[in-house]
C-alpha atoms as a printed R data frame, in Angstrom:
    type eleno elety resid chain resno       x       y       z
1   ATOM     1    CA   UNK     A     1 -63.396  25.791  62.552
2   ATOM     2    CA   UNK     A     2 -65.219  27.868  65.250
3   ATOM     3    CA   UNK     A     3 -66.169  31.430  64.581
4   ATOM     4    CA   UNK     A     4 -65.208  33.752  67.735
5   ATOM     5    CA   UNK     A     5 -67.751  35.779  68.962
6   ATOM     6    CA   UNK     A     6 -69.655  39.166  67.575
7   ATOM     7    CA   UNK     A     7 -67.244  38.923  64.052
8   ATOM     8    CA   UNK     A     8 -69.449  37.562  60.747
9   ATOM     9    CA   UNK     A     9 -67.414  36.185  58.125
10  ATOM    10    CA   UNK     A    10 -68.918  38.592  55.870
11  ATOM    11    CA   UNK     A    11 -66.994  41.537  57.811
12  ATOM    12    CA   UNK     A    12 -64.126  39.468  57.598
13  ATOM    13    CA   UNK     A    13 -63.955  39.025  53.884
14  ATOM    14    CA   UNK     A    14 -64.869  42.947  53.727
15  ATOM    15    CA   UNK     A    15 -62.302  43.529  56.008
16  ATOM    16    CA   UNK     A    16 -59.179  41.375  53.634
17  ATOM    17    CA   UNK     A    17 -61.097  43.908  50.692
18  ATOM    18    CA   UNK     A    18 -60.518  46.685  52.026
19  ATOM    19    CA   UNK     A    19 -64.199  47.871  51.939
20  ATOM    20    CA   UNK     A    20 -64.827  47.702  55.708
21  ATOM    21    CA   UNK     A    21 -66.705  51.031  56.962
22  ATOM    22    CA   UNK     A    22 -63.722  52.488  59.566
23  ATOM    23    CA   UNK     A    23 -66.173  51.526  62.271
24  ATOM    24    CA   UNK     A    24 -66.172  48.193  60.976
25  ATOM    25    CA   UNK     A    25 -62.281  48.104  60.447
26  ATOM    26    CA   UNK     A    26 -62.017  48.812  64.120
27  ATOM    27    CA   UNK     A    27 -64.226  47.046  65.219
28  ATOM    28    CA   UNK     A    28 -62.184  43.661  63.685
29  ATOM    29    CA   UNK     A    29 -59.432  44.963  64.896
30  ATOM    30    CA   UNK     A    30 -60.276  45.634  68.626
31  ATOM    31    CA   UNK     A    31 -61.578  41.682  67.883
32  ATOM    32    CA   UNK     A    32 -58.184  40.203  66.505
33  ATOM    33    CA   UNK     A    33 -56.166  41.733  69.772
34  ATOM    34    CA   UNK     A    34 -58.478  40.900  72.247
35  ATOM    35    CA   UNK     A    35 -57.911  37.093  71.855
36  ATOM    36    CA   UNK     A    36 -54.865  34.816  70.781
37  ATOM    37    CA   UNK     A    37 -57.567  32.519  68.912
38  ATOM    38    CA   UNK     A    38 -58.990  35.621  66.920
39  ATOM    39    CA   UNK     A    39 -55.759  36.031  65.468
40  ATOM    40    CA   UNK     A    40 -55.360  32.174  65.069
41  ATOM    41    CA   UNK     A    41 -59.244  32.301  63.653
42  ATOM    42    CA   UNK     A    42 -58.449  35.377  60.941
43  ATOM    43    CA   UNK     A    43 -54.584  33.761  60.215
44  ATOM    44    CA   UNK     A    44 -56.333  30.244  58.874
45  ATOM    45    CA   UNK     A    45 -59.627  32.364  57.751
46  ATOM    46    CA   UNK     A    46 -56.751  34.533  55.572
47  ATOM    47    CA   UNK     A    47 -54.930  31.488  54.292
48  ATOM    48    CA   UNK     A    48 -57.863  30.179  52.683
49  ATOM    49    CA   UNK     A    49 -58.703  33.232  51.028
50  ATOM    50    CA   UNK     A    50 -54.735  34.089  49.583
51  ATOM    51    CA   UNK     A    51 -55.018  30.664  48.148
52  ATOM    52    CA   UNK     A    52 -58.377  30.777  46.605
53  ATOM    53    CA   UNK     A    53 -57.528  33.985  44.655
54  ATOM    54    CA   UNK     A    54 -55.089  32.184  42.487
55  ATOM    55    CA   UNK     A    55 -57.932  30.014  41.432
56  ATOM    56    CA   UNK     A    56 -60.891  32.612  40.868
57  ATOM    57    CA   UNK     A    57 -60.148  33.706  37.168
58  ATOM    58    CA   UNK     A    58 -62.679  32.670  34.311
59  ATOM    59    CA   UNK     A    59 -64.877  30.771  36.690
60  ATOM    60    CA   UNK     A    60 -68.753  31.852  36.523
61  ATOM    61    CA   UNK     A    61 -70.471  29.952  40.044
62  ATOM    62    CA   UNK     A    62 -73.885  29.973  41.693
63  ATOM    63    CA   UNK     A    63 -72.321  32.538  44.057
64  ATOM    64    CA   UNK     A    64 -75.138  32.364  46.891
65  ATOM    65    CA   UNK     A    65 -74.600  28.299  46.856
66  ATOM    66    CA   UNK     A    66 -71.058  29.163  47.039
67  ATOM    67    CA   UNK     A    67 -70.540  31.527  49.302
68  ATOM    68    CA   UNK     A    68 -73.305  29.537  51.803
69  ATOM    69    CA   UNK     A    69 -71.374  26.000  51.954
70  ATOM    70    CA   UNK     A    70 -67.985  28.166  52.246
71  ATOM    71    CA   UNK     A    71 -69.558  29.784  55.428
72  ATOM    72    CA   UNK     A    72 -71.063  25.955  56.824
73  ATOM    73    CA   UNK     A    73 -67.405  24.413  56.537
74  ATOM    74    CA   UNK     A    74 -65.263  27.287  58.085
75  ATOM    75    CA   UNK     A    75 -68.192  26.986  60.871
76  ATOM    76    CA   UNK     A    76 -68.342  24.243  63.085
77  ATOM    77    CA   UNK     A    77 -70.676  23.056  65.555
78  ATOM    78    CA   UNK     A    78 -70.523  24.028  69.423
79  ATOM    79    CA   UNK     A    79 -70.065  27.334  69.858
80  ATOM    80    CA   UNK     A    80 -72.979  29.993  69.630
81  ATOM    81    CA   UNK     A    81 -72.816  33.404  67.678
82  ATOM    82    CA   UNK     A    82 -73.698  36.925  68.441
83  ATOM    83    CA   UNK     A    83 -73.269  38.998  65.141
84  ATOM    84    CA   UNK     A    84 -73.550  42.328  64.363
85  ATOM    85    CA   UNK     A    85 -75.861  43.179  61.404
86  ATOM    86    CA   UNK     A    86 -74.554  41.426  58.085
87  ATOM    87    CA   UNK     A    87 -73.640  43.588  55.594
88  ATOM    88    CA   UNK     A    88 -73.664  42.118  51.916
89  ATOM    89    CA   UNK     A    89 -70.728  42.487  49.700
90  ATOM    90    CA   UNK     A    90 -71.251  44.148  46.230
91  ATOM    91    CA   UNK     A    91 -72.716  41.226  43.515
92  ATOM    92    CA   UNK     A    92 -69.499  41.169  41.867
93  ATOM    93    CA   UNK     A    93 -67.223  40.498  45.292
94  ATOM    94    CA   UNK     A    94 -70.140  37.511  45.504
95  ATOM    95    CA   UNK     A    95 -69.169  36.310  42.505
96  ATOM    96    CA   UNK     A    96 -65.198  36.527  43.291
97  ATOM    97    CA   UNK     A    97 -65.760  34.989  46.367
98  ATOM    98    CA   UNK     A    98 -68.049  32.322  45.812
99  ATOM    99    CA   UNK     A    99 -65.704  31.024  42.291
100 ATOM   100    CA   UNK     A   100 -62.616  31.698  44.690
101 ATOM   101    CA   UNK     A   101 -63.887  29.914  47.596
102 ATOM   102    CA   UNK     A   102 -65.368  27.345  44.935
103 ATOM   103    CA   UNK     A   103 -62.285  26.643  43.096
104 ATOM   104    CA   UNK     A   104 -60.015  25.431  46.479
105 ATOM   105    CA   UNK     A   105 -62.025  23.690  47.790
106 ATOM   106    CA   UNK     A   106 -62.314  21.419  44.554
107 ATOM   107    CA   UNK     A   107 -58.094  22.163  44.327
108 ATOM   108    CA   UNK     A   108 -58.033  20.419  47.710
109 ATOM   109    CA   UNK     A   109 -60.076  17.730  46.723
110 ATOM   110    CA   UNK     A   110 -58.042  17.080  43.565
111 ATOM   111    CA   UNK     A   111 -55.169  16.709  46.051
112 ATOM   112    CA   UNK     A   112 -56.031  14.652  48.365
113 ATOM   113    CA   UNK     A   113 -57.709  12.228  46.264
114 ATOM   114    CA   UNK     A   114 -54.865  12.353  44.154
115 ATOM   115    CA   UNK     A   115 -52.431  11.569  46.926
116 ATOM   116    CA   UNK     A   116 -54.465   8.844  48.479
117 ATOM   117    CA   UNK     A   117 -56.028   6.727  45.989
118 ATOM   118    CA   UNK     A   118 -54.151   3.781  45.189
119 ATOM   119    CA   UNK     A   119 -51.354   3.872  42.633
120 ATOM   120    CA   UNK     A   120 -51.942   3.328  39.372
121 ATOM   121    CA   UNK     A   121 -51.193   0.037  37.650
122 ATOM   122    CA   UNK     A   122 -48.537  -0.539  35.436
123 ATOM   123    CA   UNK     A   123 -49.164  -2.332  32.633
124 ATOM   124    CA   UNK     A   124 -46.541  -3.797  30.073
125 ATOM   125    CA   UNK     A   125 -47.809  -4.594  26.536
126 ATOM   126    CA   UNK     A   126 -45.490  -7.314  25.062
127 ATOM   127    CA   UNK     A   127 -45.326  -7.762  21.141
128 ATOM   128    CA   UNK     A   128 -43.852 -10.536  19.146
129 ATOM   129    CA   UNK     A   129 -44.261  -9.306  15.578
130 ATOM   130    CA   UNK     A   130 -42.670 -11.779  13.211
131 ATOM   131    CA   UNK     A   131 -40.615 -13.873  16.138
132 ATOM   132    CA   UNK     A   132 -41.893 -15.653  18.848
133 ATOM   133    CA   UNK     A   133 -40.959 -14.158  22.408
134 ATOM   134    CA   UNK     A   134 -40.572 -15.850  25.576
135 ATOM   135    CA   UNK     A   135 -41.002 -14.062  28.576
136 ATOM   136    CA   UNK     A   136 -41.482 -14.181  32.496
137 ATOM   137    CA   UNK     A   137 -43.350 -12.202  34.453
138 ATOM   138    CA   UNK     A   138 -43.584 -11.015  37.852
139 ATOM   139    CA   UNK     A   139 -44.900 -14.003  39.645
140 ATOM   140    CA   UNK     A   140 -42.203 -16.540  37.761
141 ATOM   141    CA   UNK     A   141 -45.055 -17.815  35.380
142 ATOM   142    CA   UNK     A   142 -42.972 -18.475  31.725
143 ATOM   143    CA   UNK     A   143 -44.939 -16.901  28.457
144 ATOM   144    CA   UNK     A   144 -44.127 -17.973  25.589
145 ATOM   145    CA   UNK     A   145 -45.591 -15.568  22.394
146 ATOM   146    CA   UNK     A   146 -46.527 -16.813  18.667
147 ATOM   147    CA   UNK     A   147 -46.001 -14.774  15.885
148 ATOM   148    CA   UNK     A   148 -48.394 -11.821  15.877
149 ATOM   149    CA   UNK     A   149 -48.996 -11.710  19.153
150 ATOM   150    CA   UNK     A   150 -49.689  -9.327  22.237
151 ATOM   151    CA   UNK     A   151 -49.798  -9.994  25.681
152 ATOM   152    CA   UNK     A   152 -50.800  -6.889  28.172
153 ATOM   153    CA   UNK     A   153 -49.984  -7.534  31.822
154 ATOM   154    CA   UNK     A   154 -49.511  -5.740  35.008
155 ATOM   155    CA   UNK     A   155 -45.324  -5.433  35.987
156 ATOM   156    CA   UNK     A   156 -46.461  -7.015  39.216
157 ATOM   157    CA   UNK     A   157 -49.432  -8.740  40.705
158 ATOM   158    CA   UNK     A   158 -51.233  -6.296  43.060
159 ATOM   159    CA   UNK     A   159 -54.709  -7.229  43.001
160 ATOM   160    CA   UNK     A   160 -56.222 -10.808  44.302
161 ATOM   161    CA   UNK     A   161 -55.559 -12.478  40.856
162 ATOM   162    CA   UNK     A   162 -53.191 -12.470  38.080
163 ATOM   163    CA   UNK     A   163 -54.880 -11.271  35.382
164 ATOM   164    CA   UNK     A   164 -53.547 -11.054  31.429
165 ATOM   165    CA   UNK     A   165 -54.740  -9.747  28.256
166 ATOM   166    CA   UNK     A   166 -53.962 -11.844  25.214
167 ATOM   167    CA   UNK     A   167 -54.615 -11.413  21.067
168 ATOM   168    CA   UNK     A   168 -52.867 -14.124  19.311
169 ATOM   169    CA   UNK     A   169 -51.494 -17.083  19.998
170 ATOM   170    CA   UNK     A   170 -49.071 -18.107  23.746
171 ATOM   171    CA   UNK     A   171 -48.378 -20.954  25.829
172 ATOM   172    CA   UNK     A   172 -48.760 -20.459  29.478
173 ATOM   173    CA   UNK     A   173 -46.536 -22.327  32.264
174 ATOM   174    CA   UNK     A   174 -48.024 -20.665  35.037
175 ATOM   175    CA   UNK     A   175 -46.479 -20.535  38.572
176 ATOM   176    CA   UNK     A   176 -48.916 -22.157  41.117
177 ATOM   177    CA   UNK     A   177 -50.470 -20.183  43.736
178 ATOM   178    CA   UNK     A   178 -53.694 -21.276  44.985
179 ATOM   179    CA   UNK     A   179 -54.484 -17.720  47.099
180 ATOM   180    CA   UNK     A   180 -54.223 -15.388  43.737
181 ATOM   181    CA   UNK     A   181 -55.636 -17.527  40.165
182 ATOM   182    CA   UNK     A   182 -53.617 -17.050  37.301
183 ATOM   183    CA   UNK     A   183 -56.612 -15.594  34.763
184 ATOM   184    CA   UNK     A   184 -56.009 -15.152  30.637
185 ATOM   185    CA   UNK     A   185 -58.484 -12.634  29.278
186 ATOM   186    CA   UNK     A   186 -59.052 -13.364  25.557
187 ATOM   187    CA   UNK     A   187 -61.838 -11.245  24.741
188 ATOM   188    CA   UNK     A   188 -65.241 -12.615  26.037
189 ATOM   189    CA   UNK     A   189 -63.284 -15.422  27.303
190 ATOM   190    CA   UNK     A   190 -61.909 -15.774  30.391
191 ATOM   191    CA   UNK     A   191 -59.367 -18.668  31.082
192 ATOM   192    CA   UNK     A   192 -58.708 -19.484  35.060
193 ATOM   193    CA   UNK     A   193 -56.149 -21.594  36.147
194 ATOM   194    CA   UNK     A   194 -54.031 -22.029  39.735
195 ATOM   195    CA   UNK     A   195 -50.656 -23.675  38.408
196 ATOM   196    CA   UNK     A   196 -50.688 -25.549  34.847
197 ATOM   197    CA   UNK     A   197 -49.588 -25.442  31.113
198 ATOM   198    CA   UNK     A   198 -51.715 -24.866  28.544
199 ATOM   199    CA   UNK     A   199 -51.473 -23.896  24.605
200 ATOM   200    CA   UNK     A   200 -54.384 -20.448  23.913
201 ATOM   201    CA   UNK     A   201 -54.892 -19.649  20.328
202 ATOM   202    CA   UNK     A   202 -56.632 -16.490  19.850
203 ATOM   203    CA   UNK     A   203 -58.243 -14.557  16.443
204 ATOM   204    CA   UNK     A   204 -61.021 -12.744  15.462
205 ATOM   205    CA   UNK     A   205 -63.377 -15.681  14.858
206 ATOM   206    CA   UNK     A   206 -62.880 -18.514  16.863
207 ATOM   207    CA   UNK     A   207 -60.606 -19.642  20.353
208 ATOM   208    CA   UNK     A   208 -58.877 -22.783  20.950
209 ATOM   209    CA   UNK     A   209 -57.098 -23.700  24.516
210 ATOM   210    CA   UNK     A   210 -55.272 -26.935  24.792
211 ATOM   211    CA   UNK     A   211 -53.909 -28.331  28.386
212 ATOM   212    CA   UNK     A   212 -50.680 -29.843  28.486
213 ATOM   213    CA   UNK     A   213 -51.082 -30.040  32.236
214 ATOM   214    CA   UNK     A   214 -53.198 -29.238  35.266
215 ATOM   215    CA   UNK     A   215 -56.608 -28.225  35.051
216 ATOM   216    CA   UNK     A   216 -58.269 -25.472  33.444
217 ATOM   217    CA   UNK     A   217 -61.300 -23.192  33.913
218 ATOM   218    CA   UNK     A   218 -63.000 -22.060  30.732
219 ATOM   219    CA   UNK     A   219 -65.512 -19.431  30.898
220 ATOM   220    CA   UNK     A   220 -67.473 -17.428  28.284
221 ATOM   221    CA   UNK     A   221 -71.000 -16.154  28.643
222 ATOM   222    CA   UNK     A   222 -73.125 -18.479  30.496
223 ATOM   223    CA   UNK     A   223 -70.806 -21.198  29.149
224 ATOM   224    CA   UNK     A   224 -68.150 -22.512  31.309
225 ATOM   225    CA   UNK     A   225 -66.400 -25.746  31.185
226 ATOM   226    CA   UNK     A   226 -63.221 -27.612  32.710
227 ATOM   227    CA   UNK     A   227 -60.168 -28.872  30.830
228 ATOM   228    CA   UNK     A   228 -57.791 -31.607  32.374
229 ATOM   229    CA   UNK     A   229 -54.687 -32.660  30.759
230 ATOM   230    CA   UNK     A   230 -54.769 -33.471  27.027
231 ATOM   231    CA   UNK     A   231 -58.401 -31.858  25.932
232 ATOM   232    CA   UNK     A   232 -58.820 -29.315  23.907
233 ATOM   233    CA   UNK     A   233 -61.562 -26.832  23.363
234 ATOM   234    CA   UNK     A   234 -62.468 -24.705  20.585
235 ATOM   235    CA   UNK     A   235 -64.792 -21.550  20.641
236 ATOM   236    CA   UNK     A   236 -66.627 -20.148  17.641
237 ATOM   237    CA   UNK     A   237 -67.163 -16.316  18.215
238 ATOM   238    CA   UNK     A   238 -70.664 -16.235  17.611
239 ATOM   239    CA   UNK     A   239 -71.968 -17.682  19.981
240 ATOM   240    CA   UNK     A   240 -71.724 -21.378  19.471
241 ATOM   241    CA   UNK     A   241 -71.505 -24.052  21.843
242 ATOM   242    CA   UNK     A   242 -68.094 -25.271  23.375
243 ATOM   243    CA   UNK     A   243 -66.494 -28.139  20.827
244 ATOM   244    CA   UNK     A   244 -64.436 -29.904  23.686
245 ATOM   245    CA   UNK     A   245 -62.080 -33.043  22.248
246 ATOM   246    CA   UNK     A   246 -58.984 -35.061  23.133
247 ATOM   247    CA   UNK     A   247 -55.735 -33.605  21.501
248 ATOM   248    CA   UNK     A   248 -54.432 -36.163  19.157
249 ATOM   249    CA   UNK     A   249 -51.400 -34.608  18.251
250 ATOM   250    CA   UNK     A   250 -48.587 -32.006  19.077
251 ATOM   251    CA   UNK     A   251 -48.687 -29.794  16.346
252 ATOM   252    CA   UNK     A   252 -49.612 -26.511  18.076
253 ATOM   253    CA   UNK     A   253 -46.465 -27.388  19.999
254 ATOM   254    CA   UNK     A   254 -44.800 -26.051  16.698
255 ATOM   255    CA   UNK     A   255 -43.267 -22.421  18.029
256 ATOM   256    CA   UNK     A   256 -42.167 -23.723  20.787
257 ATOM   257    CA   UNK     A   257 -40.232 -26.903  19.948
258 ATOM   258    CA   UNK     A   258 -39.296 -25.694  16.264
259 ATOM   259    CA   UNK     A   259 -40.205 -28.787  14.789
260 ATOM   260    CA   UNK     A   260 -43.527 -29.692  13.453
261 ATOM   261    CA   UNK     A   261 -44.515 -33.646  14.293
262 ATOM   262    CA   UNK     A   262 -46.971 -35.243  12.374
263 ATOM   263    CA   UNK     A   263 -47.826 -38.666  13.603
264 ATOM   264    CA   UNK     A   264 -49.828 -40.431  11.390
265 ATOM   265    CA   UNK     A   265 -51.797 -36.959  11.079
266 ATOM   266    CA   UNK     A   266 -54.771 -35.646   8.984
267 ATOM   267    CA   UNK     A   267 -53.262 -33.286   5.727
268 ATOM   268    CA   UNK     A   268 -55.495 -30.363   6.075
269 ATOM   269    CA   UNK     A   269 -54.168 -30.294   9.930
270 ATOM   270    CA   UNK     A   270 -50.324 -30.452   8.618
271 ATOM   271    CA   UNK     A   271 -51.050 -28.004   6.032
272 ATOM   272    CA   UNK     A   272 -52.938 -25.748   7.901
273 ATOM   273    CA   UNK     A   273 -49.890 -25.708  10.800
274 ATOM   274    CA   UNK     A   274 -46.865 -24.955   7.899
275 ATOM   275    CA   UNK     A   275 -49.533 -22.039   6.480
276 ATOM   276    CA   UNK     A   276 -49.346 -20.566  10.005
277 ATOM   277    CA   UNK     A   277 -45.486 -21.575  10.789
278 ATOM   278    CA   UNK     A   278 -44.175 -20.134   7.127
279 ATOM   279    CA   UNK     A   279 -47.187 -17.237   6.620
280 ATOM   280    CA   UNK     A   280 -47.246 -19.019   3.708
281 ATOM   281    CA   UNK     A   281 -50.796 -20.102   1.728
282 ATOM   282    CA   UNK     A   282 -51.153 -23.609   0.707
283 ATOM   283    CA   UNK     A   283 -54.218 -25.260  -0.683
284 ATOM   284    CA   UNK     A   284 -55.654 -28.878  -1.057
285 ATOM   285    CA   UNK     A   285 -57.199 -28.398  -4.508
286 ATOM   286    CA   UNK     A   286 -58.771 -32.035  -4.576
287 ATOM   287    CA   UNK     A   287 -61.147 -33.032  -1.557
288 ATOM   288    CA   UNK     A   288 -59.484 -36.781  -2.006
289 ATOM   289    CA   UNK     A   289 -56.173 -35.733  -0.633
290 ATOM   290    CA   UNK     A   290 -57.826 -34.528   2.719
291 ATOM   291    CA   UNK     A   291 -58.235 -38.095   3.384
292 ATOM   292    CA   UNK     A   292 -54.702 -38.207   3.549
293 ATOM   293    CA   UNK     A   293 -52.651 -38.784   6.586
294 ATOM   294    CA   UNK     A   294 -49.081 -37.904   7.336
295 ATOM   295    CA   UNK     A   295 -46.049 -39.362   9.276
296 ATOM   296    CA   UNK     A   296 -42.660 -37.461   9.528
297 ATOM   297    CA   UNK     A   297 -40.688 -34.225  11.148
298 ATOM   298    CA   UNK     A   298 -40.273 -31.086   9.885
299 ATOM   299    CA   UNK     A   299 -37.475 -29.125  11.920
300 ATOM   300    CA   UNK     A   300 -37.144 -25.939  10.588
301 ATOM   301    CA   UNK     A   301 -36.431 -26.813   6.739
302 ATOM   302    CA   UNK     A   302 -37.511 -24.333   4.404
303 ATOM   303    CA   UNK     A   303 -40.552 -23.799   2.769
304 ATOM   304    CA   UNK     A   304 -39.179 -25.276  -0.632
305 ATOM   305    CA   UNK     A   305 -38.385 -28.336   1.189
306 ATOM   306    CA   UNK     A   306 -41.483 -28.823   3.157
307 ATOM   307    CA   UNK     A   307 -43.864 -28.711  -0.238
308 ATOM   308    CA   UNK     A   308 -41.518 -31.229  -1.777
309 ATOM   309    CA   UNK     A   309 -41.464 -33.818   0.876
310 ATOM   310    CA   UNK     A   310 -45.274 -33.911   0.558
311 ATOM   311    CA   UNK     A   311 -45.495 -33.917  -2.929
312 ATOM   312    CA   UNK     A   312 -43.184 -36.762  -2.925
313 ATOM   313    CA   UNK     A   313 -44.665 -38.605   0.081
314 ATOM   314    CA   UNK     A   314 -48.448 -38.721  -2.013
315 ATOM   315    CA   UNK     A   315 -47.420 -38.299  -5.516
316 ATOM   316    CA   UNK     A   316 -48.836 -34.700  -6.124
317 ATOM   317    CA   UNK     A   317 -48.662 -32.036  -8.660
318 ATOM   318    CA   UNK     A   318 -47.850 -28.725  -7.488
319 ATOM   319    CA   UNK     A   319 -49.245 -25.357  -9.352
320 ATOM   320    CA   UNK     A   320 -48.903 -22.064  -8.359
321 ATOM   321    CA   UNK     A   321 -52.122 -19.574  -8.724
322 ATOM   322    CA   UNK     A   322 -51.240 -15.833  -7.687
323 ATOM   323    CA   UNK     A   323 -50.018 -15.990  -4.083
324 ATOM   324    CA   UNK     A   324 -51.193 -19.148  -3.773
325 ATOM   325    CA   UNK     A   325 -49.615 -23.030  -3.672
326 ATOM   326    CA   UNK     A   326 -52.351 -25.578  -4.928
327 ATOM   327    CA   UNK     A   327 -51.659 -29.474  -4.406
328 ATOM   328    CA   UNK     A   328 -53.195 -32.064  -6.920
329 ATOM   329    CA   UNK     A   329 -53.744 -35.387  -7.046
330 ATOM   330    CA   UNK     A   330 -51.929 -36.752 -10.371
């Protein structure tokens, strides 16, 4: 904004007070009709002012900074000055000024950044409590949820990948799409995959991701590794090297598929699959019987049944201690 010749903005704000001299009033006056952009100039100078006055109360400012960079921005380069004498305003009017001036400009600010940065994200946070939940998000990919479980997620896929937040236990069957990677954050772990299938387990302690197809990134700290179809990987919290292994069976297919199948399968796994599946405890109280192996189906019998079809199967004694189930050898 140019200021017109032989008028200081200091005249101009003493002027809108009402503490101009009468010389001075007329001599502002005699400015604003003797040129269409002097009116324009005071109209927009004006403006400013009416709107910073709503903003001035209970503000305390460095009112020379203030009042300074209010004078530099209304002023623009390219067109030279002749001013009468300045006359400063009272220190109080300084201080109006400067918090009033001050306070706009950051209200401005505040608008237009608030208007033009992008939109916020957002986010969905999906909980399974004591069901499992299946659901699909914005890009098709299928989710299925464990017990316990949240999933956070974006409603749709803005950014350039497809990034999730998990704590607990899902099964991924991710949608390919090789421009934006599908990418499961589970704490310091980061899981990056294109299009696949894969099993992530998730708890304070330890992390275990099992592919059922595709290929699979694994990343956490300045390990990283690659899963292909039937590994598995399991991640102690602390720090430990990556324990990467074949999967063997199908058990942590259990939420899923309802049915827990155990081929020719180690005890402590089977037992340690019903314990999550019933949120039940259940304890090998002899270190022979987790030699033991076991063949059969369990599809959704109850928890009753399930003990007794063991027992039976290796000839155990079963003895309850507090809230806990013990199995013996006989």
């Amino acid at each position: 904004m140019n200021t017109p010749l032989h008028i200081s903005d200091d005249l101009l704000v003493k002027y809108m007070l009402e503490e101009a001299m009468p010389g001075e009033r007329l001599l502002v006056q005699d400015w604003l009709t003797a040129d269409e952009a002097n009116r324009k100039y005071y109209e927009q100078f004006k403006l400013i002012w009416d709107e910073s006055q709503t903003l001035a109360a209970n503000i305390t400012v460095n009112e020379e900074a203030a009042w300074e960079k209010f004078k530099n921005k209304i002023q623009s380069t390219g067109t030279e000055k002749k001013q009468i004498k300045t006359v400063r305003l009272p220190w109080i009017k300084q201080v109006q000024v400067a918090a009033a001036v001050l306070l706009f400009v950051v209200g401005v600010w505040w608008v237009y950044n608030a208007t033009n940065k992008p939109s916020a994200i957002a986010m969905i946070d999906k909980q399974s409590f004591s069901n499992t939940v299946i659901d699909t998000l914005s890009d098709g990919s299928v989710v299925t949820l464990n017990k316990n479980t949240v999933l956070s997620y974006p409603a749709s896929f803005k950014t350039k990948t497809r990034t999730v937040k998990l704590k607990g236990e899902a099964f991924f069957k991710v949608m390919p799409d090789k421009t934006k990677p599908f990418i499961v954050d589970a704490g310091n772990i980061s899981i990056t995959v294109v299009g696949t299938a894969f099993n992530v387990k998730n708890y304070d302690s330890t992390t275990q991701i099992i592919v059922e197809n595709g290929i699979v990134q694994v990343s956490s700290g300045d390990q990283s590794v690659q899963l292909h179809k039937g590994e598995k990987l399991f991640i102690k919290h602390n720090g430990a090297a990556f324990e990467k292994s074949v999967v063997k069976d199908s058990l942590y297919n259990y939420y899923r598929t309802k049915q827990i199948i155990c081929n020719n399968t180690p005890l402590p796994d089977v037992i340690a699959t019903i314990n999550q599946a019933y949120n039940t405890h259940i304890v090998l109280g002899d270190d022979a019987l987790k030699q033991l192996r076991l063949s059969t189906t369990f599809t959704e019998e109850s928890l009753e049944t399930v003990i007794n079809i063991i027992q039976q199967t290796f000839s155990l004694r079963v003895k309850q201690q507090g809230d806990s189930t013990v199995l013996h050898q006989q």
